[in-house]
DOLUM-533586 format. One record per residue (C-alpha): x, y, z; residue number from 1. Coordinates in Angstrom, 1 decimal, padded with zeros to 4 digits. Layout:
N
NODE,X,Y,Z,NUM
...
This chain:
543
NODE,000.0,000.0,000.0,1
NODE,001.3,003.3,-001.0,2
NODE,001.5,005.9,001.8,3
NODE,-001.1,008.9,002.3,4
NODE,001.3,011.8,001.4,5
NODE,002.1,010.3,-001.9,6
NODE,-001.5,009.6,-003.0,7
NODE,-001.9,013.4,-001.7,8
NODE,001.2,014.4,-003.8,9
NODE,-000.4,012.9,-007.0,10
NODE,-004.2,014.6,-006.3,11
NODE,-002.2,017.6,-005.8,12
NODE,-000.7,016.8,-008.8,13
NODE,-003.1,016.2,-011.2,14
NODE,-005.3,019.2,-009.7,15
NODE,-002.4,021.6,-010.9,16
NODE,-002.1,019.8,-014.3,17
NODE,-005.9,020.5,-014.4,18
NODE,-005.1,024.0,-013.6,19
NODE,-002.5,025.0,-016.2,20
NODE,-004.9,022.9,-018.7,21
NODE,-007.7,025.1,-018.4,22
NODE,-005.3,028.0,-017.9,23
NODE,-003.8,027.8,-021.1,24
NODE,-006.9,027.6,-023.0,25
NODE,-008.2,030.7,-021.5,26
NODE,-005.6,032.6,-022.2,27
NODE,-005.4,030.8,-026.0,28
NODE,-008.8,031.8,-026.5,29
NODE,-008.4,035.5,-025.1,30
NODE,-005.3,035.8,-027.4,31
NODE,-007.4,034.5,-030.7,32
NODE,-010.5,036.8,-029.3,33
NODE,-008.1,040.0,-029.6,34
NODE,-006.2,038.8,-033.1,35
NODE,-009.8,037.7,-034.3,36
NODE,-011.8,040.7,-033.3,37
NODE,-014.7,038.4,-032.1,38
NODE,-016.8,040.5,-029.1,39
NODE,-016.7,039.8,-025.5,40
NODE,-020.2,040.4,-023.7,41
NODE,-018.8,043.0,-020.8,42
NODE,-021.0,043.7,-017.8,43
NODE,-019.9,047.3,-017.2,44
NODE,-021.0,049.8,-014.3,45
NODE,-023.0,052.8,-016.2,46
NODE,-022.9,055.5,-013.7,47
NODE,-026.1,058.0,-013.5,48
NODE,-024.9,061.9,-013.7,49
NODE,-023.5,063.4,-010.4,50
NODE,-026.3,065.5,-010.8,51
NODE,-029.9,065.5,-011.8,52
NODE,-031.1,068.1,-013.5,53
NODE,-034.7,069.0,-014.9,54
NODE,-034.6,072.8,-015.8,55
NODE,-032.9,074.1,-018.6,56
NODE,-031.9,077.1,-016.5,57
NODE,-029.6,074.6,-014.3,58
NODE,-028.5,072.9,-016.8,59
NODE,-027.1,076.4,-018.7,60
NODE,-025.5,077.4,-015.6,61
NODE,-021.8,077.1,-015.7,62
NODE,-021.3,076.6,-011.8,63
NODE,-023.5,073.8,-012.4,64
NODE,-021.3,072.3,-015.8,65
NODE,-017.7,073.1,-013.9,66
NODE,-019.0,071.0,-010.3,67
NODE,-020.4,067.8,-013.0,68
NODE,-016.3,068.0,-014.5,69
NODE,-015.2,068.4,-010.6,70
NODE,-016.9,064.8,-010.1,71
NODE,-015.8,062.9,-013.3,72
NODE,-012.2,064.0,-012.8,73
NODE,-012.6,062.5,-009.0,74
NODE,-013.8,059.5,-010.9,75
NODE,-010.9,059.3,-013.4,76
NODE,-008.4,059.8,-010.5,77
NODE,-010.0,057.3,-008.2,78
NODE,-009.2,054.0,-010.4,79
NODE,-006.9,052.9,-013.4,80
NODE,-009.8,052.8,-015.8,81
NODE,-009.2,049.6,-018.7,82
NODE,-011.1,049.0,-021.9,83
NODE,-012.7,046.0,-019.8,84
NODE,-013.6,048.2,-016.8,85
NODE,-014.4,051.4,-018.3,86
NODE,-015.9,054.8,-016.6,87
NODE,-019.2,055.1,-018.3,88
NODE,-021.7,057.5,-017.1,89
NODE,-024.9,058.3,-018.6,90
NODE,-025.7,062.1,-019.8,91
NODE,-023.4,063.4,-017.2,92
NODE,-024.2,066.8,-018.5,93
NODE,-027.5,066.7,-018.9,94
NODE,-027.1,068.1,-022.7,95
NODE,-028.1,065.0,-024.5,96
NODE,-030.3,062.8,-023.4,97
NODE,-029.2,060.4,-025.7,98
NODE,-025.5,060.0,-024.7,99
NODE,-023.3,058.9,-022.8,100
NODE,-019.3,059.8,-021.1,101
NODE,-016.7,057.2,-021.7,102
NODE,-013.4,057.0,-020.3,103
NODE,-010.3,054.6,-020.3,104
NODE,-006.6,054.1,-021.1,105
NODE,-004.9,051.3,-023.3,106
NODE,-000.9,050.5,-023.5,107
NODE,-000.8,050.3,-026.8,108
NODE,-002.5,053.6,-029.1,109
NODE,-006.2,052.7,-030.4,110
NODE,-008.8,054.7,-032.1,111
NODE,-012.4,053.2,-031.3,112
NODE,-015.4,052.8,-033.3,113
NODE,-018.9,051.7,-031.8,114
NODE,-021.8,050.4,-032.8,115
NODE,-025.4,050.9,-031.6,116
NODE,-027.8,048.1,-032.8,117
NODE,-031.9,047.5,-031.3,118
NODE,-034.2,044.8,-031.9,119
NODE,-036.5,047.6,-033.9,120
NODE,-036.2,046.8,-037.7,121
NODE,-037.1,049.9,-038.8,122
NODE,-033.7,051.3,-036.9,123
NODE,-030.8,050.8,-038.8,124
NODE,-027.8,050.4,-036.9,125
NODE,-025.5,053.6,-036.2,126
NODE,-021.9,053.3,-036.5,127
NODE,-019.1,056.0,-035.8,128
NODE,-015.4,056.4,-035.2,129
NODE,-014.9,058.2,-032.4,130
NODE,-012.3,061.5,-032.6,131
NODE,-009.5,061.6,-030.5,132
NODE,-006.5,064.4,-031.0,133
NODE,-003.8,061.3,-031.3,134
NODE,-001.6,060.8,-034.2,135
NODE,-003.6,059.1,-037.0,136
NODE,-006.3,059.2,-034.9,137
NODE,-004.6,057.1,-032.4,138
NODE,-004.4,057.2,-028.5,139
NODE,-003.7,055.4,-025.2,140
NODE,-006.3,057.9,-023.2,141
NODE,-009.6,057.6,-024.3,142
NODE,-012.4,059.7,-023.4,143
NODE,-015.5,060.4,-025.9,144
NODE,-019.5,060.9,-026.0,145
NODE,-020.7,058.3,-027.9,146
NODE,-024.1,059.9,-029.0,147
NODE,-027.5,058.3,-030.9,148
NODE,-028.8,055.6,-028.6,149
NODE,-032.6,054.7,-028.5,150
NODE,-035.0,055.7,-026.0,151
NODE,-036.6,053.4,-023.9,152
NODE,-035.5,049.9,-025.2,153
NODE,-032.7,047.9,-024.6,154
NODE,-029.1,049.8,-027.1,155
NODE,-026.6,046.7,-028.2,156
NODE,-024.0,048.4,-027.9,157
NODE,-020.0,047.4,-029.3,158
NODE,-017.1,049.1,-028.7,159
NODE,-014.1,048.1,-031.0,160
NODE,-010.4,048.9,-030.8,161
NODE,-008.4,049.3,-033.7,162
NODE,-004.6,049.5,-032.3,163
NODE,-001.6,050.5,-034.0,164
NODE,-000.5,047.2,-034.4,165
NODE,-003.5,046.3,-036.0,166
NODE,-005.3,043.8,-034.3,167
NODE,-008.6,044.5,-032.9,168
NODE,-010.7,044.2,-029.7,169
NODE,-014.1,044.4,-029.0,170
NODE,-016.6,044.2,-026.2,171
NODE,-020.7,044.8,-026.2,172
NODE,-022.6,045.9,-023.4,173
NODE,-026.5,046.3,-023.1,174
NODE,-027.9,049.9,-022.6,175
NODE,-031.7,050.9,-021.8,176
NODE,-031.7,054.7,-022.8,177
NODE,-033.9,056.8,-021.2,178
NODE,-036.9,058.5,-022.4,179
NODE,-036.9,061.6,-024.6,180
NODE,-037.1,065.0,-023.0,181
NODE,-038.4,067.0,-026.5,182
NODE,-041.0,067.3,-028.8,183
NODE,-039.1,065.5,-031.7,184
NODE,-040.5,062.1,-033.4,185
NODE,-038.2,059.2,-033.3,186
NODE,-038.6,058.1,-036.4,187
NODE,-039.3,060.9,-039.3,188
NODE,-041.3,059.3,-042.6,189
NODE,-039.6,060.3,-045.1,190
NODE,-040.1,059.6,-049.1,191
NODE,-037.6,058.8,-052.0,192
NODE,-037.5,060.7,-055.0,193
NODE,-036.7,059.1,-058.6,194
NODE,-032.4,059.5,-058.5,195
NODE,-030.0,056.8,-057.2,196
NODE,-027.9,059.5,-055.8,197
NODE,-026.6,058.6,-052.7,198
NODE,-027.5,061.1,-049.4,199
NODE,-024.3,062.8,-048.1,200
NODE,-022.6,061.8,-045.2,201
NODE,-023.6,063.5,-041.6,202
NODE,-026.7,063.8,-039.1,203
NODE,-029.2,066.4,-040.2,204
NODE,-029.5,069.1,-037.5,205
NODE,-033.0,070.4,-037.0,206
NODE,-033.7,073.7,-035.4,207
NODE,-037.0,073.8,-033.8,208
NODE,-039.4,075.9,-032.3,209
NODE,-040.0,074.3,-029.4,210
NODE,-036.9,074.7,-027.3,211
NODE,-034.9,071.8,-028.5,212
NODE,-032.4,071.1,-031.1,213
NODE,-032.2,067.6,-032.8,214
NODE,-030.0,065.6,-035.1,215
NODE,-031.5,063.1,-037.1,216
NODE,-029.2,060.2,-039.5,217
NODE,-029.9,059.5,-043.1,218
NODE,-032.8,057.2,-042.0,219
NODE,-034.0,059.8,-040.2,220
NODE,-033.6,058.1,-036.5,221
NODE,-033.2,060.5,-034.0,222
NODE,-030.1,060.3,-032.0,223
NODE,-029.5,063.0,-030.4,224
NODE,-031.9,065.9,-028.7,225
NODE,-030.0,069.0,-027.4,226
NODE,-032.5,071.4,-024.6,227
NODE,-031.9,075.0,-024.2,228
NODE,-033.3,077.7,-022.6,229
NODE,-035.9,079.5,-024.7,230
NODE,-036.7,080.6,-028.2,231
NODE,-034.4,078.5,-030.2,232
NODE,-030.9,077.3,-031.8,233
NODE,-030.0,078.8,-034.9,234
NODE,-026.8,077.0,-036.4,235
NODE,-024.0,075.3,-035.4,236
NODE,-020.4,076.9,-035.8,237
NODE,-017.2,075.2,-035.0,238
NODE,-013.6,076.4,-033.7,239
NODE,-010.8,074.1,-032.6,240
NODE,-012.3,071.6,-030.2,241
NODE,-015.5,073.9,-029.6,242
NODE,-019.2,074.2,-031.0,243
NODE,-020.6,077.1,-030.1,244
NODE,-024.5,078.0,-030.6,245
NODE,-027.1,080.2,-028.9,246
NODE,-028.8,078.7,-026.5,247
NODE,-031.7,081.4,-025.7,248
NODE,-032.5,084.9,-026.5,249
NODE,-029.8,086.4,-024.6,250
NODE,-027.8,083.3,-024.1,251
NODE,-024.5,082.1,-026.2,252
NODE,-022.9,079.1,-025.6,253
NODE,-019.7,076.9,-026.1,254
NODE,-019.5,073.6,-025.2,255
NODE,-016.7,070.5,-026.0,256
NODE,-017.5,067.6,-028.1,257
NODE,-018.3,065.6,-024.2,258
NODE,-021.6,067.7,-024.1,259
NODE,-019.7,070.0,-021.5,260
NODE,-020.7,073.5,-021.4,261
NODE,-017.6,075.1,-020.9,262
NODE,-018.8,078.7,-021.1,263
NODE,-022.1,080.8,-021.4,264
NODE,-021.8,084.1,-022.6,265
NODE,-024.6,086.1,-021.3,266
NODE,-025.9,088.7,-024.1,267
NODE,-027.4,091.6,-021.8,268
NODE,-029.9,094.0,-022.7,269
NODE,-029.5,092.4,-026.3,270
NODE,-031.0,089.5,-028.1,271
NODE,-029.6,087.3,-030.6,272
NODE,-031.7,086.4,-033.7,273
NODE,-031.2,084.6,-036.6,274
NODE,-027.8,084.2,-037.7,275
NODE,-024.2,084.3,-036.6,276
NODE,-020.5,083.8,-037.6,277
NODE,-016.7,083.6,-037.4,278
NODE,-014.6,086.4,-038.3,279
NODE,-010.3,085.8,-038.9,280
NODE,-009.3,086.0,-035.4,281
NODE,-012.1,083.8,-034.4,282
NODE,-013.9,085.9,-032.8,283
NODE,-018.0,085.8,-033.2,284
NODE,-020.3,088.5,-035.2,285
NODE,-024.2,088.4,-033.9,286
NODE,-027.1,089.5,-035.6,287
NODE,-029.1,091.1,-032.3,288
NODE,-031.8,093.4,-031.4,289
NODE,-031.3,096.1,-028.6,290
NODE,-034.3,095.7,-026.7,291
NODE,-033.5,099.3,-025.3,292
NODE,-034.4,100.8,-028.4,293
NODE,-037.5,101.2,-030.7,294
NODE,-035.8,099.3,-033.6,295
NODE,-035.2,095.4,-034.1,296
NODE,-033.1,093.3,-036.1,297
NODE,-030.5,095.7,-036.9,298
NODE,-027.7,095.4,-034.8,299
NODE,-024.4,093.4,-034.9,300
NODE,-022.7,092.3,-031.6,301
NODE,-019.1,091.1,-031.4,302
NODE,-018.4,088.6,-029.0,303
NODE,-014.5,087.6,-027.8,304
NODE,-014.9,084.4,-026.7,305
NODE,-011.8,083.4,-024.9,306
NODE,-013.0,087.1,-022.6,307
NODE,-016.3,086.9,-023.0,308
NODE,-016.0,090.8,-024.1,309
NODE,-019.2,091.8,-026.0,310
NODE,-019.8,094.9,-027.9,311
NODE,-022.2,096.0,-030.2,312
NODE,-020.5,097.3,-033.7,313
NODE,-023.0,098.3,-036.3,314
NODE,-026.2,099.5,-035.8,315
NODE,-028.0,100.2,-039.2,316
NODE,-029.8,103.0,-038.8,317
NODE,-026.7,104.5,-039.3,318
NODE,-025.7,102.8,-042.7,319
NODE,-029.5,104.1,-043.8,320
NODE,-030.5,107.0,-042.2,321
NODE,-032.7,108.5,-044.8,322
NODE,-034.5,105.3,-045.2,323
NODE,-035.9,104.0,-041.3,324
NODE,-036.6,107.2,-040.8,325
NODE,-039.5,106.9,-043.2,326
NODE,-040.3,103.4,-042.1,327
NODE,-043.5,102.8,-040.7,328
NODE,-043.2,100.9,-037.1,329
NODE,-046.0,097.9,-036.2,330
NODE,-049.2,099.1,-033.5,331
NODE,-047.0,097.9,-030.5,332
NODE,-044.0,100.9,-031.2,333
NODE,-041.5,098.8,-032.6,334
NODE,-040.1,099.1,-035.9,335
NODE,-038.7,095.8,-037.4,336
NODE,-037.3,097.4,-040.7,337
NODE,-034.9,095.8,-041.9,338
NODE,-035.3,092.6,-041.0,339
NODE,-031.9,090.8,-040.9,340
NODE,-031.8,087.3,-041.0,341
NODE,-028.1,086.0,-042.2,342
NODE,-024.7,087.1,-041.9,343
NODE,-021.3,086.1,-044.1,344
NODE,-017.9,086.9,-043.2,345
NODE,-015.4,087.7,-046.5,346
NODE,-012.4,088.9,-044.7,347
NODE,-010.9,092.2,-044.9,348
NODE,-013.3,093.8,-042.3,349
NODE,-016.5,093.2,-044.6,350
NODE,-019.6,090.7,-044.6,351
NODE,-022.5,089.9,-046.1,352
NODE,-026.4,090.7,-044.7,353
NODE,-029.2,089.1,-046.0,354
NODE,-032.0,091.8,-045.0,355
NODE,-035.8,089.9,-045.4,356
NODE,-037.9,092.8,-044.8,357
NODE,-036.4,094.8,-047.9,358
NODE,-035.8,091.5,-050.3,359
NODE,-032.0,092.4,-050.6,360
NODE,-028.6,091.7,-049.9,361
NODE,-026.2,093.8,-048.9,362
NODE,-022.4,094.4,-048.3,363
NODE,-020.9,096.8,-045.9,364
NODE,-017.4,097.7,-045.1,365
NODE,-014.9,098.7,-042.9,366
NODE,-017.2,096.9,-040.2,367
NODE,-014.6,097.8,-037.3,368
NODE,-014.4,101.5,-038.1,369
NODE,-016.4,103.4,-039.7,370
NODE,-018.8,100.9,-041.5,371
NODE,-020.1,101.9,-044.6,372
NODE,-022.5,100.4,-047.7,373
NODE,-020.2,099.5,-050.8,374
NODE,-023.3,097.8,-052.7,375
NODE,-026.9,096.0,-052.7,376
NODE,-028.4,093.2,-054.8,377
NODE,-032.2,093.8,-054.9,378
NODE,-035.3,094.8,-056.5,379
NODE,-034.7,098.3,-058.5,380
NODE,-038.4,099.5,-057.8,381
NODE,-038.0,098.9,-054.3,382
NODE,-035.4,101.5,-054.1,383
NODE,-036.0,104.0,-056.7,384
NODE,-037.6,106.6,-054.5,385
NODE,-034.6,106.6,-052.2,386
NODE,-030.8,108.0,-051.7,387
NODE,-029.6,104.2,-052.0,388
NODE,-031.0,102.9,-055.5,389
NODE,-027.2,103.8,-056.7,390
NODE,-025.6,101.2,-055.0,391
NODE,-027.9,098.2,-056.9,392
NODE,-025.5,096.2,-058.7,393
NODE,-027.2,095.4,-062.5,394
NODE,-028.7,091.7,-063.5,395
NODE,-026.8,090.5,-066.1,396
NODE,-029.8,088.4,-067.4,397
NODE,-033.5,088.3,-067.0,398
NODE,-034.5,086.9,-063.8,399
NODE,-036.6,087.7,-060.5,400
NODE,-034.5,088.8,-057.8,401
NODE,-034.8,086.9,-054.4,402
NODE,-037.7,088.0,-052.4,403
NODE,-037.9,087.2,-048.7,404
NODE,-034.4,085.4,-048.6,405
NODE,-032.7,083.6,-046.2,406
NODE,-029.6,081.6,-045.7,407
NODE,-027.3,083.3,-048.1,408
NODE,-024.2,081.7,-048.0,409
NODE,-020.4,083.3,-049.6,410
NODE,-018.8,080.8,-051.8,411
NODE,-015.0,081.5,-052.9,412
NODE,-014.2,079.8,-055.7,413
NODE,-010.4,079.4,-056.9,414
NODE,-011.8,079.3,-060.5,415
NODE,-013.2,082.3,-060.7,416
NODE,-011.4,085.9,-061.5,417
NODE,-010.8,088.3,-058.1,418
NODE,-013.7,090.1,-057.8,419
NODE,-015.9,087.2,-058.5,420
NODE,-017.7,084.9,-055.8,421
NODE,-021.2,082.7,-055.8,422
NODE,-023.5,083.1,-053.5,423
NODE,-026.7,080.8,-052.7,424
NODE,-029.7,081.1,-050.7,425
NODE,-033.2,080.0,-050.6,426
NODE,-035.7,082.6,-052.3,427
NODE,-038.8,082.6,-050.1,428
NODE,-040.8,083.9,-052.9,429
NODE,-042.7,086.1,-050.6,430
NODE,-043.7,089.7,-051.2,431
NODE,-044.4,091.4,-048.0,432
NODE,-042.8,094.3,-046.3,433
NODE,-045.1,095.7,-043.7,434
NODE,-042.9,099.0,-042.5,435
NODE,-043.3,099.5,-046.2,436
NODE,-047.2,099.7,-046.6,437
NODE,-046.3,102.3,-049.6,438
NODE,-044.9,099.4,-051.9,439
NODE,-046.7,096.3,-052.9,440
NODE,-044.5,093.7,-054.5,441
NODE,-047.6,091.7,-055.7,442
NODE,-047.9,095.1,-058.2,443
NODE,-044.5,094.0,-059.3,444
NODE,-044.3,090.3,-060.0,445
NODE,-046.7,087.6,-060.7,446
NODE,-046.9,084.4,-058.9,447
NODE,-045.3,084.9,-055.3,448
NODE,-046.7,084.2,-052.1,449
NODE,-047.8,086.8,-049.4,450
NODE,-048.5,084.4,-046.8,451
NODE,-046.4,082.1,-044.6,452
NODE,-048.3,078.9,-046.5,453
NODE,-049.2,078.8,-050.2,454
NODE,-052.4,079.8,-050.9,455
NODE,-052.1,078.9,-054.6,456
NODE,-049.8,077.1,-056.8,457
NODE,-046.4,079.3,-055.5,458
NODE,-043.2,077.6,-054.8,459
NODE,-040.2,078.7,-053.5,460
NODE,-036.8,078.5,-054.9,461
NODE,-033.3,077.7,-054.2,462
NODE,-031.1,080.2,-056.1,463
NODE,-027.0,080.5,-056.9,464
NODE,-025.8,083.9,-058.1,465
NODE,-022.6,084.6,-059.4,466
NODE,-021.1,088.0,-058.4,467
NODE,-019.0,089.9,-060.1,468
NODE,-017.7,093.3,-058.2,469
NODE,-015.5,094.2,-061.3,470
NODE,-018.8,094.4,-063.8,471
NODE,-021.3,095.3,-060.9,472
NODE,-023.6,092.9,-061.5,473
NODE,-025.4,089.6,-061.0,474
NODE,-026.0,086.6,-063.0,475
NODE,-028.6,083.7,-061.5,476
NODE,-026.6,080.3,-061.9,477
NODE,-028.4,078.3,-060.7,478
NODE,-032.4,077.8,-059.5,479
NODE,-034.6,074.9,-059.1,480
NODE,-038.2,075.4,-057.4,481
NODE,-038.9,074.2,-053.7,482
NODE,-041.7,073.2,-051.2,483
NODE,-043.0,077.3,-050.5,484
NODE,-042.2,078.3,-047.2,485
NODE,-043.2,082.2,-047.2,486
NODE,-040.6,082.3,-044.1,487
NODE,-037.6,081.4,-042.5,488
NODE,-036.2,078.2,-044.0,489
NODE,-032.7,077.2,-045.3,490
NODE,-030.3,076.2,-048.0,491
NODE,-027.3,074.2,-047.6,492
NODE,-024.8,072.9,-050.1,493
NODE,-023.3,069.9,-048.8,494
NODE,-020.6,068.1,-051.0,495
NODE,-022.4,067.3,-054.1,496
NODE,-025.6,067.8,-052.7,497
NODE,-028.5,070.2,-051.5,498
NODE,-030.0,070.3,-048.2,499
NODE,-033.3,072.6,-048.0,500
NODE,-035.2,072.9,-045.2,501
NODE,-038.9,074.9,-046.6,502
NODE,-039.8,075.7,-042.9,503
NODE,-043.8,076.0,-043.5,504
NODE,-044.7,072.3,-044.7,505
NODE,-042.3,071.0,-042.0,506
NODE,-040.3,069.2,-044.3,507
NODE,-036.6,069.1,-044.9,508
NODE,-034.8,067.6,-048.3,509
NODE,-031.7,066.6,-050.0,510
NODE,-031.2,067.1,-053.3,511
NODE,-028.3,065.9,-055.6,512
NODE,-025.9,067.8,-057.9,513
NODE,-028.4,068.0,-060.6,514
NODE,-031.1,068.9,-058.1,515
NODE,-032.9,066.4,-058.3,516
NODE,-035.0,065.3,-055.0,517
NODE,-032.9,062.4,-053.5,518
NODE,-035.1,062.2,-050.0,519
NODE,-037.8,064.2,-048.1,520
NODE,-038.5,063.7,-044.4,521
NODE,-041.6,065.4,-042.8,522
NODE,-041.1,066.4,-039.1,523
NODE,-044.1,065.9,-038.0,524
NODE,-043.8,068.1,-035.0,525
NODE,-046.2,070.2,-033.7,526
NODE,-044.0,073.4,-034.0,527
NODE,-042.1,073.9,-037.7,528
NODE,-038.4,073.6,-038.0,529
NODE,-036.9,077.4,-037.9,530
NODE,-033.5,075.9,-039.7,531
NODE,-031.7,072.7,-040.9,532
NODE,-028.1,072.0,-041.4,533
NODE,-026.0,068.8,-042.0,534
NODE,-022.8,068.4,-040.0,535
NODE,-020.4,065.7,-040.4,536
NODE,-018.9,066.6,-037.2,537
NODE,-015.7,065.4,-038.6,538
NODE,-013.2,066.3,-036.0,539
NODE,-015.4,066.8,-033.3,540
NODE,-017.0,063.9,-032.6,541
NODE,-016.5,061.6,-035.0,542
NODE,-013.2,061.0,-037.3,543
């Protein structure tokens, strides 16, 4: 009989055996999982926001937005955060409601692309790469908002690593997003039209009118819903790592591609309408309204964002004092004669207005001295009774000039000659200026609306002007007819392609290089659609 300590030795034995057995074909699998790419179902802790917020007011309150970044950097510092065991926290900002905070380091550089896949078969999957300021897009800290999960039902969501090396690793995780906070439809109806022309790349931005901003994909699934204070959004504009938008009618804002607010410029006695843009030292030109004075929609503020400085630097009255004077205000007092509804930045201390009220566009000077009128494109029997019918540059063709414009936008092109540039905007087609009671358009031209909706068989239209400074004139390019929308609305040229937003039918559209109608999605909300862009957020959010 064999003694006790050798059977023992042998159990012992054969146990360890057992061991390194099972051992070595965990770690063969994990090896092949990571050279393979196959996805490895990760359990991970999704942390609420350190605060819960409700109101918009403390949600724009920078206090507020500085003590939420306080408590995620006392998260990052408390733990060596790993692709496995990530930080995730939902919304920590409380900007999105339909994203999440991620945040881990790797040894080797990565760049990370997820996935967001439902059960829902009318929602397509969303897929991004993620942006990160690393070499090739490439980096060992990561830390990004992955943005478009769905509300209220269970988000697959995969997270892959693509390393330097080039192998891959990937892990999924289950997500139940919460319920939306806006008035936006999750998913738009929308209807083809007769090209094969593919939509361009990016998430349509929708600016509504109910205190929301939204971006919707090409399938039109909404993924992301932005709140802010009051009256509405108006465009996006982007600066180094920043996106900057206003956020209410005195309210400007700049937040980081986390959701962060990381500052709120507060506007004053002035509101911001419409439209507003970059000049060469990146600081920001406002359309406003001094709600101190009798007159709206004629001022221009300049805002210094890394000082918060505001000033206002143009006030029109004094560009055309011969003409408001004769302007007849509405029954409250207040005298909304010009009417300006988009700004464009050329350099060299002069920009572009697009002035609704008067049909006509107009280019001022010296904007930082002493600002004066160098020319207008508009409708000669507007102006003939007045000191400023001189400036009209000629129409080198026969063609209606825009009536009730918005969204021109200042194309340089390096074909042209100096002194040439296109411009494009959307032509409401409307014929209504109601300080001028004196002129009636419908006198002038057949066929154009004088109502926010048709009424008959009008249409608006998108237009594309070539401008030529050295002849003084204009030539029309370009036109194709549109949904009518007898206000606001947008144009957008987008790669190859068209984006019009005809704010009236709630509808927006894409069209492709020979304008022809690629898709049209109705909103379907309550309240119509002021604007709507396309971003690719390319080097923002996404690579």
């Amino acid at each position: 009989m064999k003694p006790k300590y050798l059977k023992t030795a042998f159990i012992t034995t054969a146990v360890l055996a057992v061991i390194a057995i099972i051992t070595t074909v965990v770690l063969v699998q994990l090896r092949n999982t990571k050279e393979t790419g196959a996805v490895i179902s990760t359990s991970y802790d999704i942390k609420t926001s350190p605060l819960s917020l409700t109101a918009a007011e403390d949600i724009y309150n920078i206090d507020t937005q500085n003590e939420i970044w306080a408590d995620i950097e006392a998260y990052k510092d408390s733990k060596d955060y790993t692709f496995g065991d990530a930080l995730i926290i939902e919304n920590p900002f409380q900007t999105n409601s339909q994203s999440m905070y991620i945040y881990f380091k790797t040894q080797e550089p990565a760049s990370m692309e997820y996935t967001i896949h439902v059960e829902n078969t009318d929602i397509p999957d969303f897929t991004r790469t993620c942006f990160n300021s690393g070499e090739d897009n490439m980096t060992t800290e990561h830390e990004y908002q992955i943005l478009g999960a769905v509300p209220e039902t269970d988000n697959e969501i995969t997270l892959t690593l693509t390393y330097s090396s080039g192998r891959t690793e990937a892990r999924s995780f289950t997500y139940n997003a919460p319920a939306l906070t806006g008035g936006g439809n999750l998913i738009l109806t929308y209807t083809d039209g007769e090209t094969s022309e593919a939509l361009a790349d990016g998430l349509y931005t929708v600016f509504a009118g109910d205190s929301f901003f939204y971006y919707y994909d090409n399938d039109g699934i909404l993924r992301s819903e932005f709140p802010i204070l009051d009256y509405r959004a108006l465009r996006l504009i982007f600066k180094d790592d920043k996106m900057y938008y206003s956020a209410g009618v005195s309210a400007f804002v700049e937040m980081n591609s986390l959701g962060r607010l990381t500052n709120i410029y507060d506007l004053g006695t002035y509101n911001v309408h419409h439209d507003y843009t970059f000049d060469d030292s990146g600081n920001i030109l406002l359309l406003a309204t001094d709600t101190q004075s009798p007159q709206e929609e004629d001022r221009i503020l300049y805002l210094k964002p890394d000082t918060g400085e505001i000033n206002q630097i143009l006030d029109l009255t004094d560009i055309f004092p011969d003409y408001y004077i004769n302007c007849t205000p509405n029954k409250d007092g207040k005298l909304d004669w010009m009417h300006i509804n988009t700004i464009q930045w050329l350099g060299n201390d002069t920009l572009l207005l697009s002035s609704r009220e008067t049909s006509s566009i107009l280019k001022i000077n010296n904007i930082f001295t002493t600002p004066s009128l160098e020319y207008m494109l508009g409708t000669e029997s507007f102006w003939q009774d007045t000191p400023y019918s001189s400036y009209l540059y000629g129409k080198a063709g026969d063609f209606k000039s825009q009536l009730g414009q918005h969204t021109i936008t200042y194309v340089k092109d390096s074909s042209l000659e100096e002194g040439q540039y296109y411009l494009y905007l959307f032509s409401n087609n409307i014929g209504i200026s109601s300080t001028r009671p004196d002129y009636n358009w419908q006198e002038h031209f057949d066929n154009i609306g004088s109502a926010g909706s048709a009424e008959g068989d009008e249409t608006s239209l998108f237009y594309k002007y070539l401008v030529d400074e050295n002849k003084k004139n204009y030539s029309l390019v370009e036109s194709f007819e549109v949904p009518y929308s007898g206000y606001q609305s947008s144009a957008q040229e987008i790669g190859s392609n068209t984006v019009i937003s005809p704010s009236n039918p709630k509808v927006f559209q894409e069209y492709d290089k020979d304008n022809n109608l690629i898709r049209s999605f109705e909103t379907g909300s309550s309240k119509q659609s002021y604007r709507t862009y396309k971003y690719t957020f390319e080097n923002f959010y996404f690579k």
